[in-house]
C-alpha positions as CSV (number, residue, x, y, z in Angstrom):
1,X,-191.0,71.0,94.6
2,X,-189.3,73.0,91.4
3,X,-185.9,73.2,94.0
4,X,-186.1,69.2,94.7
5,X,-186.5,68.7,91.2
6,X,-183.7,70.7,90.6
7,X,-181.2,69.0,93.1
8,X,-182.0,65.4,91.5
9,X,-181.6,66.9,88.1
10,X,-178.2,68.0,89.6
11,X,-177.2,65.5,91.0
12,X,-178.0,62.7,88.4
13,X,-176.3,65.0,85.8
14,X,-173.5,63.1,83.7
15,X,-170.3,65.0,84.6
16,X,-168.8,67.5,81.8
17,X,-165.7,65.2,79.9
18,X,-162.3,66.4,81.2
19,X,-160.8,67.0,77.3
20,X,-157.1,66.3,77.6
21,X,-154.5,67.0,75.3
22,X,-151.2,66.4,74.8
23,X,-149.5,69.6,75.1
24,X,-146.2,70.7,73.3
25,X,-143.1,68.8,73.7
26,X,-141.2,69.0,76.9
27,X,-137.9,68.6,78.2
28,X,-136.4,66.8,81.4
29,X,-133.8,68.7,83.2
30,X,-131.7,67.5,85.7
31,X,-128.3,67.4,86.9
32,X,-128.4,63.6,87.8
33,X,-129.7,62.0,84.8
34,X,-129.7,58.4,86.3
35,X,-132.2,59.3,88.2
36,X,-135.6,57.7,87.2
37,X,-139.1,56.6,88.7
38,X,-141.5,53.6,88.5
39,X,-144.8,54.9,88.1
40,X,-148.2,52.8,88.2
41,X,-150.8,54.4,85.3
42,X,-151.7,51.5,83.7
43,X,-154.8,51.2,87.1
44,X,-155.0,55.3,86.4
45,X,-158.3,55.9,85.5
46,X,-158.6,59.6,84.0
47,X,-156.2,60.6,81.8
48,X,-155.4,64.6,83.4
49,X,-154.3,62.0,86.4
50,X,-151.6,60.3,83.6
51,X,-150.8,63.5,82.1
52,X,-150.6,65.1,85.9
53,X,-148.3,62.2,87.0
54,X,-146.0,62.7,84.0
55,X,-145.6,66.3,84.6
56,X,-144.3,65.6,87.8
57,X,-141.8,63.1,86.7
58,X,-140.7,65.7,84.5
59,X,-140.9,68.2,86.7
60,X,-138.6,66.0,89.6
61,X,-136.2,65.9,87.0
62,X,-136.6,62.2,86.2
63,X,-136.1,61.4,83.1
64,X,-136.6,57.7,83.0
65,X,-139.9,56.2,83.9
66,X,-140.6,52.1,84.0
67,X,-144.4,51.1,83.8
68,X,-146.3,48.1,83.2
69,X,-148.5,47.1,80.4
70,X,-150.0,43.8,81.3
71,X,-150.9,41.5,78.1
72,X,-153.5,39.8,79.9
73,X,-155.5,43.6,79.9
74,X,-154.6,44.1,75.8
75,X,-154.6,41.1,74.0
76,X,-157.9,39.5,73.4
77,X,-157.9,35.5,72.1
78,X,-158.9,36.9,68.7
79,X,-155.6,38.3,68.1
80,X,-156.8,42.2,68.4
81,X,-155.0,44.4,70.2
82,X,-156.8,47.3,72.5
83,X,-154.1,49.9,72.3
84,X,-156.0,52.6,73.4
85,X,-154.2,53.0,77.0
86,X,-150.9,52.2,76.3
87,X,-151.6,54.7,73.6
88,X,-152.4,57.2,75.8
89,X,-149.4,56.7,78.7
90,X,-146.9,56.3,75.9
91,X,-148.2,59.4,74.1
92,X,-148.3,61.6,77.6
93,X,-144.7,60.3,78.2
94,X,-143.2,61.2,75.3
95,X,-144.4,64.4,75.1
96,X,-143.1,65.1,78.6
97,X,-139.3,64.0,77.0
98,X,-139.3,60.8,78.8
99,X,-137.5,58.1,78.5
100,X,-140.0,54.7,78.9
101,X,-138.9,51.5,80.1
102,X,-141.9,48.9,79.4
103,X,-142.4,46.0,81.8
104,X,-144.7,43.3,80.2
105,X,-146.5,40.4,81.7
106,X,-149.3,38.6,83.3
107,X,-150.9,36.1,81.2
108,X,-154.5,36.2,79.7
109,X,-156.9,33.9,80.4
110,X,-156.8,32.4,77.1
111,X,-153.8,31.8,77.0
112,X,-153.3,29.6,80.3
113,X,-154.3,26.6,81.8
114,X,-157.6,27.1,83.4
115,X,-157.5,27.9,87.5
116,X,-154.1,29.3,87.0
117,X,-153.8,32.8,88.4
118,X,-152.3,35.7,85.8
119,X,-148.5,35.4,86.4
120,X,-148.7,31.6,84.9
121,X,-147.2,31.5,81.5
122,X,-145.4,28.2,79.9
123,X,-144.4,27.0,77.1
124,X,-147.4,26.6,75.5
125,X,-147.7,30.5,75.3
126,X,-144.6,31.6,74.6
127,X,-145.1,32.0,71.1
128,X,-148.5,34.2,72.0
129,X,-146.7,36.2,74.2
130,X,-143.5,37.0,71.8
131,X,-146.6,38.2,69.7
132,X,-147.7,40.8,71.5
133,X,-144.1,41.5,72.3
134,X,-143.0,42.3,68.8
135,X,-146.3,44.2,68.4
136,X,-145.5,46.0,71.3
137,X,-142.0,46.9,70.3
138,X,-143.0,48.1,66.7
139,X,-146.0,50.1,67.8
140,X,-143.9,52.2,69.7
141,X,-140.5,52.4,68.1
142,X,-139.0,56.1,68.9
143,X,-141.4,56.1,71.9
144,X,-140.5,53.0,74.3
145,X,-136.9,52.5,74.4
146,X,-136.7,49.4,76.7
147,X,-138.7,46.4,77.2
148,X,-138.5,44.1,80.4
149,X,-139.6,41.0,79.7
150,X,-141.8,39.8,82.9
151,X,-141.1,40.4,86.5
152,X,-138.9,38.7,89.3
153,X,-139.1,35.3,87.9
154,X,-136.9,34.2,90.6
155,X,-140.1,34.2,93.0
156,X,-143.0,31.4,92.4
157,X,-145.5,33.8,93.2
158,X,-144.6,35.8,90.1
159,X,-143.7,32.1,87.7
160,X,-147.4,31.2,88.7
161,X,-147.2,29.7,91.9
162,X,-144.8,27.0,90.6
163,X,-141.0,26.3,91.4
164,X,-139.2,28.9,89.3
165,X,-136.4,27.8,87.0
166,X,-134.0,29.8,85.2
167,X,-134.1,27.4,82.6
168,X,-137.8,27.7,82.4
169,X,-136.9,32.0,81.9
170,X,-134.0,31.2,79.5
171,X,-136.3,29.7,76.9
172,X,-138.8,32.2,77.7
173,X,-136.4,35.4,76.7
174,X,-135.2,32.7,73.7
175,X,-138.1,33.0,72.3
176,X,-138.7,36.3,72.7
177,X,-135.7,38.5,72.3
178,X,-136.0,37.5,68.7
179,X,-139.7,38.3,67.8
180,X,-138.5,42.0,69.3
181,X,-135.3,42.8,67.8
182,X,-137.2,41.3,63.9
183,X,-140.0,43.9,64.9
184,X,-137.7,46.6,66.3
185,X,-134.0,46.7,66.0
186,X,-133.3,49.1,68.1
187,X,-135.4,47.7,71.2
188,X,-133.4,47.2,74.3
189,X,-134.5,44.0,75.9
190,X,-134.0,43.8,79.7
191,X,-134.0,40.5,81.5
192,X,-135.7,40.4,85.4
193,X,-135.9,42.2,87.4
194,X,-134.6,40.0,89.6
195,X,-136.1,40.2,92.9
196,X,-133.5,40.4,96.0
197,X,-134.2,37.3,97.9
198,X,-132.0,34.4,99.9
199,X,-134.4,31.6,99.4
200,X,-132.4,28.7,99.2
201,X,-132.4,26.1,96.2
202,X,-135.4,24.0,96.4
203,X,-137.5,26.5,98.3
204,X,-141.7,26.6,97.8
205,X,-141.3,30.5,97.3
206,X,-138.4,31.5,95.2
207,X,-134.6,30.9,94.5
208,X,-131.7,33.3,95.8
209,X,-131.0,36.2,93.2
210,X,-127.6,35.5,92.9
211,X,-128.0,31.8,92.0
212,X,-130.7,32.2,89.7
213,X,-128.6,34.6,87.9
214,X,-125.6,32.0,87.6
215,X,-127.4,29.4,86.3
216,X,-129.4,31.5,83.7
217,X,-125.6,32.2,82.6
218,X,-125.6,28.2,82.5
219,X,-128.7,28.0,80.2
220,X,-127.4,30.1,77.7
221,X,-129.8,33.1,78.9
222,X,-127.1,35.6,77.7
223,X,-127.5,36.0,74.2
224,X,-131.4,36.9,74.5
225,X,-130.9,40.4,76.4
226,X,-129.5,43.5,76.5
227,X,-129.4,44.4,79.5
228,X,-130.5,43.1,83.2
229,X,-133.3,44.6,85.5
230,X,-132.8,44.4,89.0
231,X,-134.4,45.5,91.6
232,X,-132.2,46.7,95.0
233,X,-134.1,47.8,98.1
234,X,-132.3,49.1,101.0
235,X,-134.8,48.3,103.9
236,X,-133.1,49.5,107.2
237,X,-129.3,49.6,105.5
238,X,-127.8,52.7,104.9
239,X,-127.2,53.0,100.9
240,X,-123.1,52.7,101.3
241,X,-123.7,49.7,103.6
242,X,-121.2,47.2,102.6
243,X,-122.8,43.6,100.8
244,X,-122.8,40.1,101.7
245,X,-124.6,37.3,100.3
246,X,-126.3,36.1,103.0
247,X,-127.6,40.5,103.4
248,X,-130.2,41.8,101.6
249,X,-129.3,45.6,100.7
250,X,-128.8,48.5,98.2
251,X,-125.1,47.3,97.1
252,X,-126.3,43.5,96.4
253,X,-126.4,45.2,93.0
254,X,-122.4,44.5,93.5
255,X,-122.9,41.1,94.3
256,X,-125.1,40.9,91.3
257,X,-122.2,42.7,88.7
258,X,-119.7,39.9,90.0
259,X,-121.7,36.8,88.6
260,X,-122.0,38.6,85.6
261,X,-118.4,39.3,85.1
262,X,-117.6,35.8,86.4
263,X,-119.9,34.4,83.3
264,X,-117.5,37.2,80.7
265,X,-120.7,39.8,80.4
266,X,-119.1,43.2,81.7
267,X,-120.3,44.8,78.9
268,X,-124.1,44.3,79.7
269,X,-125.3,47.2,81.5
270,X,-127.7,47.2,84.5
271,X,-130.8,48.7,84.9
272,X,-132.5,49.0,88.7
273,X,-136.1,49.2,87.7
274,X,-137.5,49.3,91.4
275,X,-135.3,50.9,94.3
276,X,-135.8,53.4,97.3
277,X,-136.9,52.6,100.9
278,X,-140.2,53.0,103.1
279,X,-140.5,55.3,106.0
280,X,-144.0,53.6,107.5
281,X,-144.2,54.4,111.4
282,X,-144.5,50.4,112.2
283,X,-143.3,48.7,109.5
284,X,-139.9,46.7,111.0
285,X,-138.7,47.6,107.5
286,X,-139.0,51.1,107.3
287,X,-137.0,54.1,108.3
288,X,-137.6,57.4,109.4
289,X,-138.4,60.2,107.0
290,X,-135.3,61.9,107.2
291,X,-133.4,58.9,106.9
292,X,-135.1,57.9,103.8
293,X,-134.0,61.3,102.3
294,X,-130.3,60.3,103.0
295,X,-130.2,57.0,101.9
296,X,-132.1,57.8,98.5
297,X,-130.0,60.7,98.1
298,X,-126.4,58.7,99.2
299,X,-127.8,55.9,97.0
300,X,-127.7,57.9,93.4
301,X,-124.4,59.8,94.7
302,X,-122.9,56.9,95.6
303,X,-124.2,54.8,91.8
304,X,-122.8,57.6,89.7
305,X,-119.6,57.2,91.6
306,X,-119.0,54.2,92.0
307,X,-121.0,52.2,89.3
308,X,-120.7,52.6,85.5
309,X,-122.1,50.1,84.6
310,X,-125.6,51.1,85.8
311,X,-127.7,53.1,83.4
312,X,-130.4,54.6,85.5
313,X,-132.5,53.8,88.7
314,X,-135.9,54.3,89.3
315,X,-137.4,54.6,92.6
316,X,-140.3,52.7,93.4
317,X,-143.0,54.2,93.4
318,X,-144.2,58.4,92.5
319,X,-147.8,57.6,93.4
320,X,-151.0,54.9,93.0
321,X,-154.0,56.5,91.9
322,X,-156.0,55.5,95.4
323,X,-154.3,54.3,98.5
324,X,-153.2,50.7,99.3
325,X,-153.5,51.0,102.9
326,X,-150.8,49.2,103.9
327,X,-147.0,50.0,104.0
328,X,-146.4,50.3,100.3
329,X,-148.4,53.8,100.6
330,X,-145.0,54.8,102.6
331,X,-142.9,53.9,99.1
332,X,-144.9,56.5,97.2
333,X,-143.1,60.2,96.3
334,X,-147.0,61.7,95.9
335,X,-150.2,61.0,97.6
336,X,-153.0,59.8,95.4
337,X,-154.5,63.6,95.6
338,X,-150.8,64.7,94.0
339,X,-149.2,66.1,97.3
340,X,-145.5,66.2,97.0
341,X,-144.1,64.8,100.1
342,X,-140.5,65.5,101.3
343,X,-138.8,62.8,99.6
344,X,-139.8,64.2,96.2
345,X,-139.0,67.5,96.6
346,X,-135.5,66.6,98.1
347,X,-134.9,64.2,94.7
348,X,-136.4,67.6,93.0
349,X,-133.7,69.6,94.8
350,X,-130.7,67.0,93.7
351,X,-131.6,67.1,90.3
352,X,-131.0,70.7,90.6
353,X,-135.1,71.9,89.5
């Protein structure tokens, strides 16, 4: 009886608290420093799995990490503010000497039209969200040095399920940009990321990339951002494969620079906040491992060559805290249990840790 007892005592036992700290300040080495990573921490439960996945950024030699902070999880109706886990990613990341490149969105319930999902924002909330936008930005001046304002608005399922506009985005980032640079100066605000895509104008699911862009030129978009997120996948295209409009692959990013120039913003830099390619076994996207090696590798040779005008790229994605199982587990530099696969220790390898 006394050894039952002592099984159930056992097992009911509240686990011991993992006590995390930061750690002294760190630096990112690497020989490549365009090289960055999108991580996913804001679903990370435990914070040694943060700290753990920010070591390994650092320790890859990536010095640039993009995550999201999602209002709708922060910002209650009242106007407070729970802080405490951007607090803690922010804090981990900086102490590991990394650059942080903060993608807001999704909407909270409060602030939407009822039986809307979370990516529907409109007018009526743009002023709410420019709130926790300039918040944002002066909470973590020093810490977060960029600030994407949403995600692929170009696609309806991420403008709410509704026909996406530029000039719906345009007065979006008009309202904005302001509210950030009044709370932090020194703020870099990205528009996007543009999601790679030919849908054709009028389409239930999204517009083509390169036509949004032109028209967000038209709208008067380009006084409300610093610089431009986009996102460049290769899918079964080699990383030097040459671009077209009517192809979706890794150099689109050209086609995307040429609007831009065409509407007098060379200056603006890019940013590619989500890149890299999948090596599932049945995916009709994917590649084989080796392959994926290559083109990742051929792809950051073949930026710092040939494109100056990008600032960094970050591959999606080092790891999700518990697998998706479907083909976006083959994206993913880490398994959930923070196994390196080859892909990561081949990016370690070009950025010379």
């Amino acid at each position: 009886m006394f050894w039952v007892f002592l099984l159930v005592l056992l097992l009911t036992r509240p686990p011991t608290p993992v006590i995390v700290s930061l750690g002294p300040p760190q630096t990112v080495y690497s020989e490549h420093p365009i090289v960055g990573v999108h991580t996913r921490l804001t679903d990370e439960v435990e914070e040694w799995k943060i700290k753990r996945s920010l070591q390994m950024v650092r320790q890859m030699g990536a010095g640039w990490i993009v995550e999201f902070f999602p209002w709708a999880y922060y910002h209650a109706v009242d106007g407070g503010i729970a802080w405490g886990r951007p607090d803690m990613i922010i804090g981990h990341a900086h102490t590991q000497g990394l650059q942080v490149i903060a993608r807001i969105g999704l909407t909270p319930e409060w602030a939407r039209p009822s039986d809307t999902p979370l990516t529907y924002l409109d007018e009526t909330a743009y002023d709410d969200f420019a709130e926790f936008a300039a918040r944002f930005a002066e909470r973590y001046h020093g810490r977060v040095s960029h600030m994407i304002i949403g995600n692929e608005p170009n696609l309806s399922y991420e403008w709410g399920y509704r026909l996406t506009t530029p000039d719906d985005y345009a007065s979006l980032l008009e309202v904005v940009y302001p509210a950030i640079k009044a709370a932090n100066p020194n703020m870099v605000v990205l528009a996007g990321a543009l999601a790679p895509t030919l849908e054709p104008a009028g389409s239930p699911w999204g517009l083509n990339d390169l036509e949004y862009l032109a028209q967000l030129y038209e709208a008067g978009a380009a006084d409300y951002f610093d610089g431009l997120a986009v996102h460049a996948y290769g899918l079964t295209f080699p990383a030097t494969a040459d671009p077209a409009p009517d192809i979706l692959n890794f150099r689109r990013v050209e086609l995307v620079r040429q609007v831009m120039e065409e509407y007098g913003d060379a200056d603006t830099k890019i940013y590619i906040t989500e890149t890299g390619w999948n090596d599932h076994p049945r995916w009709t996207m994917a590649v084989r491992p080796a392959l994926r090696i290559q083109y990742t590798l051929d792809a950051f040779a073949y930026a710092e060559e040939n494109w100056p005008y990008v600032e960094m790229m970050a591959l999606w994605v080092l790891r999700f805290p518990a697998p998706t199982r479907s083909f976006m587990d083959y994206y993913t530099l880490v398994t959930p249990e923070f196994v390196t696969k080859p892909i990561y220790t081949a990016v370690q390898e070009y950025t010379g840790n």
